[in-house]
C-alpha positions in Angstrom: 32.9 39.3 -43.0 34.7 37.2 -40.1 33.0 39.0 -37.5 29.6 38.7 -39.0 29.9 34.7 -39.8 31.2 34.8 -36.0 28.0 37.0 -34.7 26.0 34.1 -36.7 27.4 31.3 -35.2 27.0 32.0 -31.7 23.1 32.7 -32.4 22.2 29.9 -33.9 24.4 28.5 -31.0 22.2 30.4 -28.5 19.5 28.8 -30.1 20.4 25.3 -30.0 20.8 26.1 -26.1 17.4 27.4 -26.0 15.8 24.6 -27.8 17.5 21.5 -25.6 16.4 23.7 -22.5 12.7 23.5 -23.7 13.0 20.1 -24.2 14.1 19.2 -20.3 10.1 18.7 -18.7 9.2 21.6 -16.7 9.4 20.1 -12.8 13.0 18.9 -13.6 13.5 22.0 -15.3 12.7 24.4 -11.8 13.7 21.7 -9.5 17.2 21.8 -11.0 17.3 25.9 -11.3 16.5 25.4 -7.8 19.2 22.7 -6.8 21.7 24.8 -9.0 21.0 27.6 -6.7 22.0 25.7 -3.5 17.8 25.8 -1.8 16.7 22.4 0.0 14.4 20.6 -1.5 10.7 20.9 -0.8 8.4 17.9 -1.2 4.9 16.4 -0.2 4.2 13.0 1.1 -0.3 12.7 0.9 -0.9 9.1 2.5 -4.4 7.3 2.2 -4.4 8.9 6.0 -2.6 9.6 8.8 -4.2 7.4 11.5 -3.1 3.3 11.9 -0.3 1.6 12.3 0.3 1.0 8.5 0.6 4.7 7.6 2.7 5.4 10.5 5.2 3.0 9.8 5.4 4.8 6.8 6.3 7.9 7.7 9.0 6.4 9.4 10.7 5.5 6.2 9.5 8.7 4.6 11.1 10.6 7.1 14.2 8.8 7.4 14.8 8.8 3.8 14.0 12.8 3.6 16.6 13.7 6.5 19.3 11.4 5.2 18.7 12.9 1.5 18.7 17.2 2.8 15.3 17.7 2.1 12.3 19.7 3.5 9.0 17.1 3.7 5.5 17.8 4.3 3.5 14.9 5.6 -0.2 15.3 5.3 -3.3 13.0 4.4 -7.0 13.0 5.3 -7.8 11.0 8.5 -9.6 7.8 7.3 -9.3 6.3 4.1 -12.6 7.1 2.6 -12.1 11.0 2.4 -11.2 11.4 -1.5 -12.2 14.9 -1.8 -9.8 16.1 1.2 -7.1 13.8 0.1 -7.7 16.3 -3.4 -7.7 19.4 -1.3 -4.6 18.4 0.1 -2.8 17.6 -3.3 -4.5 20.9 -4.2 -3.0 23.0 -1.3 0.5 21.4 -1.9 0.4 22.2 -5.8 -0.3 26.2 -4.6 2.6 25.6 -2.2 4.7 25.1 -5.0 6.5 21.9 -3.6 9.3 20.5 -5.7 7.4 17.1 -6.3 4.4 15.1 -4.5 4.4 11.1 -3.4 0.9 10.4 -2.9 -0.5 7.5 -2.0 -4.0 8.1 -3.3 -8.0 6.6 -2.8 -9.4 6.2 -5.8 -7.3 4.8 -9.0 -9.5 6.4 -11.6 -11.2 9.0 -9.6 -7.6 11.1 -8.9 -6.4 10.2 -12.6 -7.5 14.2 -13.1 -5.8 15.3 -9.9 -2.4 13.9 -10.5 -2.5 15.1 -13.8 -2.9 19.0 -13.1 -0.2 18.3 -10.2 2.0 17.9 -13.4 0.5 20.3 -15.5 1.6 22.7 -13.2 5.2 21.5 -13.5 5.1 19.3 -10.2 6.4 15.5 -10.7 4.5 13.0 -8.7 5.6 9.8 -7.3 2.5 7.0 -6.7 2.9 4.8 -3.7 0.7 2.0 -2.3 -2.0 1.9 -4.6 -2.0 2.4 -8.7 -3.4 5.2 -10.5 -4.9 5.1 -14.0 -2.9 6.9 -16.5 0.5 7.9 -17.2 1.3 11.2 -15.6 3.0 10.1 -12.6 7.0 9.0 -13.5 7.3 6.2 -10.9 4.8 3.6 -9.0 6.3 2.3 -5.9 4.6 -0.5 -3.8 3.7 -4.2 -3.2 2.8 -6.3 -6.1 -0.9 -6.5 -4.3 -2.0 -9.0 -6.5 1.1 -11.2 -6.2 0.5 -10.8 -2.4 -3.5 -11.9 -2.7 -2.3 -14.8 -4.9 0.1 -16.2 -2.2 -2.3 -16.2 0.2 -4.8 -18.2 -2.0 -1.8 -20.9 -2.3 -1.4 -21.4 1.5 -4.8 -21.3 1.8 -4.9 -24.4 -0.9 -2.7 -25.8 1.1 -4.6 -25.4 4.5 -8.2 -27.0 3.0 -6.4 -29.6 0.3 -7.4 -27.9 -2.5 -11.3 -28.0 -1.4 -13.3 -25.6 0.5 -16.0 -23.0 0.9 -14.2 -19.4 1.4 -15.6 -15.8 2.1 -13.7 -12.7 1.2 -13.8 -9.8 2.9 -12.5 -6.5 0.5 -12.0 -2.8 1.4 -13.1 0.0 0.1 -14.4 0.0 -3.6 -12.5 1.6 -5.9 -8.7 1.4 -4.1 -6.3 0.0 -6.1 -4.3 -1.9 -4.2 -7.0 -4.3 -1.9 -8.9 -4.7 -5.2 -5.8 -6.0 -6.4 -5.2 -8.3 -3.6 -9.1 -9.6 -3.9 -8.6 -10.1 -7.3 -5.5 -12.2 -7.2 -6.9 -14.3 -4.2 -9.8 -15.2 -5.9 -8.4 -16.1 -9.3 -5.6 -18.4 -7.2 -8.1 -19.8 -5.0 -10.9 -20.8 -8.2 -7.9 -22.4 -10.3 -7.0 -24.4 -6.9 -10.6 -25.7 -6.0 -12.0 -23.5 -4.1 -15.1 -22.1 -4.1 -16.0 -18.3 -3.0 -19.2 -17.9 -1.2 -19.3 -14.6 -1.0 -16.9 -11.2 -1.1 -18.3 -8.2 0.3 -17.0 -4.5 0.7 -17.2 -3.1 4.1 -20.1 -0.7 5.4 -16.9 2.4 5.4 -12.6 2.4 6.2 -12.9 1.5 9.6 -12.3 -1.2 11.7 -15.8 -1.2 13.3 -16.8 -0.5 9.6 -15.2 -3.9 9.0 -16.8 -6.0 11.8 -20.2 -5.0 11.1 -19.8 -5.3 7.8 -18.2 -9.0 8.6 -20.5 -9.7 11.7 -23.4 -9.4 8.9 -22.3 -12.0 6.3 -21.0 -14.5 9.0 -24.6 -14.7 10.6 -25.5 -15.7 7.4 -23.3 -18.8 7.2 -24.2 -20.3 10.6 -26.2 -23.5 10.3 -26.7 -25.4 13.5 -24.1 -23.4 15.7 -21.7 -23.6 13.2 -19.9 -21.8 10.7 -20.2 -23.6 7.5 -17.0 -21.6 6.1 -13.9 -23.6 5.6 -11.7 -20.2 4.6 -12.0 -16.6 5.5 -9.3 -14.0 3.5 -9.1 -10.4 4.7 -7.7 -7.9 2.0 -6.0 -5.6 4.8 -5.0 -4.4 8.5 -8.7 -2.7 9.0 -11.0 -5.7 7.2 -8.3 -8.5 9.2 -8.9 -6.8 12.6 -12.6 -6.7 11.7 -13.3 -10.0 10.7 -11.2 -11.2 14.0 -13.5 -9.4 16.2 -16.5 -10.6 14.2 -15.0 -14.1 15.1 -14.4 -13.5 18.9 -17.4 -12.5 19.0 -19.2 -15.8 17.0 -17.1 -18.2 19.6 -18.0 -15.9 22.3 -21.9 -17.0 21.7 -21.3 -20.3 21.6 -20.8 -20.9 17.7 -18.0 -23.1 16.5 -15.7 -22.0 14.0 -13.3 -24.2 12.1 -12.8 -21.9 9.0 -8.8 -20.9 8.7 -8.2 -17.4 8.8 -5.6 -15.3 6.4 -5.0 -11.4 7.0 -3.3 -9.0 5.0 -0.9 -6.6 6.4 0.3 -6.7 10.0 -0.5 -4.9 14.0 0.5 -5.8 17.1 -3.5 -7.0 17.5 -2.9 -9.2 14.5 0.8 -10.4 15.4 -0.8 -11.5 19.4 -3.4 -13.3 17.2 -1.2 -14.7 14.9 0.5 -15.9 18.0 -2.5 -17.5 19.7 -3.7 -19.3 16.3 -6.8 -17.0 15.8 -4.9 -16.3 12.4 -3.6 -19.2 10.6 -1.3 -16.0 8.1 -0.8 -12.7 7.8 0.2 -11.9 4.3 3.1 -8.8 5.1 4.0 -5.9 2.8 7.4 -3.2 4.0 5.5 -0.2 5.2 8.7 1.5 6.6 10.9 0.6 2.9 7.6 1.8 0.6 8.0 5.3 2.5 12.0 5.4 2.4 11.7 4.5 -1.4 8.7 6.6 -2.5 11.0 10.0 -0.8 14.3 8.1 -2.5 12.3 8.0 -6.0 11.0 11.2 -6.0 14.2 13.1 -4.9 16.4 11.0 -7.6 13.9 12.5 -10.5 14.1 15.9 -9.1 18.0 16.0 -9.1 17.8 14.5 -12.9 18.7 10.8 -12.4 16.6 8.4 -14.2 13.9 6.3 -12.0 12.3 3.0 -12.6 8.5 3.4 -13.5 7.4 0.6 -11.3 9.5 -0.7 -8.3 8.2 -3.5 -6.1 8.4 -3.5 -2.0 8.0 -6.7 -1.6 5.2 -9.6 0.7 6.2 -12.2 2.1 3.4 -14.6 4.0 4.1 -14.9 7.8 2.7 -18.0 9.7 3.5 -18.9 13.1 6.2 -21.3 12.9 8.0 -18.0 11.1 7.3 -16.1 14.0 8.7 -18.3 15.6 11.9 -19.2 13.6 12.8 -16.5 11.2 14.6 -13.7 12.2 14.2 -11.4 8.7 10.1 -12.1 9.4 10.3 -10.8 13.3 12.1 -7.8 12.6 9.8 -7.0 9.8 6.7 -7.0 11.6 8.8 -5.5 14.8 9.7 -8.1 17.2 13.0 -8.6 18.3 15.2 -10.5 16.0 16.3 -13.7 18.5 12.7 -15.9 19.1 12.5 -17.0 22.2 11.8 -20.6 21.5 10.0 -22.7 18.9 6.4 -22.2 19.4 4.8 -24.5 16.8 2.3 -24.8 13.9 -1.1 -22.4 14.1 -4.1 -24.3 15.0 -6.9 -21.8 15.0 -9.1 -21.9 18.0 -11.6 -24.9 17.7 -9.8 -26.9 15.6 
């Protein structure tokens, strides 16, 4: 009779054992037989794309963060930031792979809800960086409070015009989370402070010369008398800044004078020189290289069963001239060297 009660115990024992392993999710379940077993780490890191500055400063961090952790990354993306159904492809690929977990920084925030979601399904975790995705598949969001960082540059630019002042826009690409979150917050700071938005257009496609024409377009519109009757001009990132700047060399270059001050978002050596010169009164700055360490930190902390905050903020900071010139955190951010070499002044953009 003892041996039977002891036979029963240790099945219904087997059972419990059974039952709390079905409860662990899927991905944490493999990724741990896997860590268990002593195998590196696989992972993906899908960027908007692989091409400019911005997304090669993070693969920087992403790299740096996968060696020091012992893991195995894949780095791929679609080369311009309009290709959503490579970017798809490449999730795809990586989800027949069988990767441990995916980072992906994707397109379209509803349009790769779907995507993410079978990533999972098939019992891959996926970390969002950059831009935010609709839904609740993913387990952690890491980037730049985008809309915090389009709100700060509507204060300074209160500050520039006194709270008074006609201002253009220039977005991105429709439909990408994190400049439409940047264009929102600017123009909901900049209303509640005075100022009034003439006009906020998206850009004929990703690119830079995308950007100018786009920009070139809308300017013409605004000249009256051989002037630029803008008082602001906001530029929701690297691409749509550098655009609008060589839309506005080119408008002085003719002879028209400009007197509007000029905010960027995101930072290039271009964009630094012209920050420099006073071409660009601010340059609103995310952390490229720490959104790339902390997307591969995030994603490798989940797979090796540690809990992960579902949202964690990079950080912006707004970078002006006299920064440049004085701050040593700012210069090493946007990669000059820490010591300025002198005080170099306030910005005054280039006919004022």
């Amino acid at each position: 009779m003892l041996d039977v009660v002891r036979g029963s115990a240790v099945i219904v024992l087997a059972g419990l054992v059974l039952s709390f392993a079905g409860c662990r999710p899927p991905e944490r379940a493999a990724s741990q037989a896997k860590s268990d077993q002593g195998k590196k780490l696989v992972i993906a890191v899908i960027p908007k794309s692989t091409g400019g500055e911005f997304w090669k400063t993070v693969e920087m961090g992403a790299r740096e963060a996968a060696e020091e952790l012992g893991v195995e990354m894949k780095w791929d993306g679609p080369l311009t930031e309009t290709e959503l159904a490579e970017q798809n492809k490449i999730v795809e690929n990586m989800v027949t792979l069988q990767v441990d977990g995916i980072a992906l920084a994707p397109l379209n925030r509803s349009a790769q809800r779907r995507t993410v979601e079978r990533a999972v399904e098939a019992g891959i975790p996926v970390v969002i960086f950059d831009s935010e995705i609709d839904g609740h598949a993913h387990v952690s969001f890491v980037a730049t409070n985008n809309k915090q960082g389009g709100s700060l540059g509507a204060q300074h630019m209160i500050e520039l015009l006194g709270g008074r002042g006609r201002v253009l826009v220039l977005r991105f690409v429709q439909g990408t989370g994190s400049t439409e979150a940047r264009a929102e917050g600017f123009i909901e700071t900049a209303r509640a402070g005075g100022l009034e938005i003439v006009a906020d257009p998206y850009p004929e496609d990703a690119t830079v010369e995308g950007c100018k024409k786009t920009a070139t377009n809308v300017l013409e519109g605004f000249v009256k008398a051989n002037e630029l009757a803008l008082d602001g001009i906001f530029a929701c990132n690297d691409r749509s800044t550098l655009g609008m700047l060589a839309a506005l060399e080119d408008l002085r270059k003719s002879g028209v004078k400009v007197h509007a001050r000029f905010i960027g978002f995101d930072f290039t050596p271009r964009l630094i020189e012209a920050l420099q010169a006073g071409l660009i009164d601010a340059l609103i700055a995310q952390n490229p290289r720490k959104m790339g360490r902390l997307a591969v930190e995030t994603l490798v902390a989940y797979l090796r069963g540690q809990q992960v905050p579902e949202y964690i903020d990079t950080g912006v900071v707004l970078v002006t001239r006299e920064k440049l010139a004085t701050d040593p955190a700012v210069r090493q951010l946007v990669g000059l060297s820490e010591k300025p070499a002198g005080n170099q002044g306030e910005p005054s953009s280039a006919d004022k």
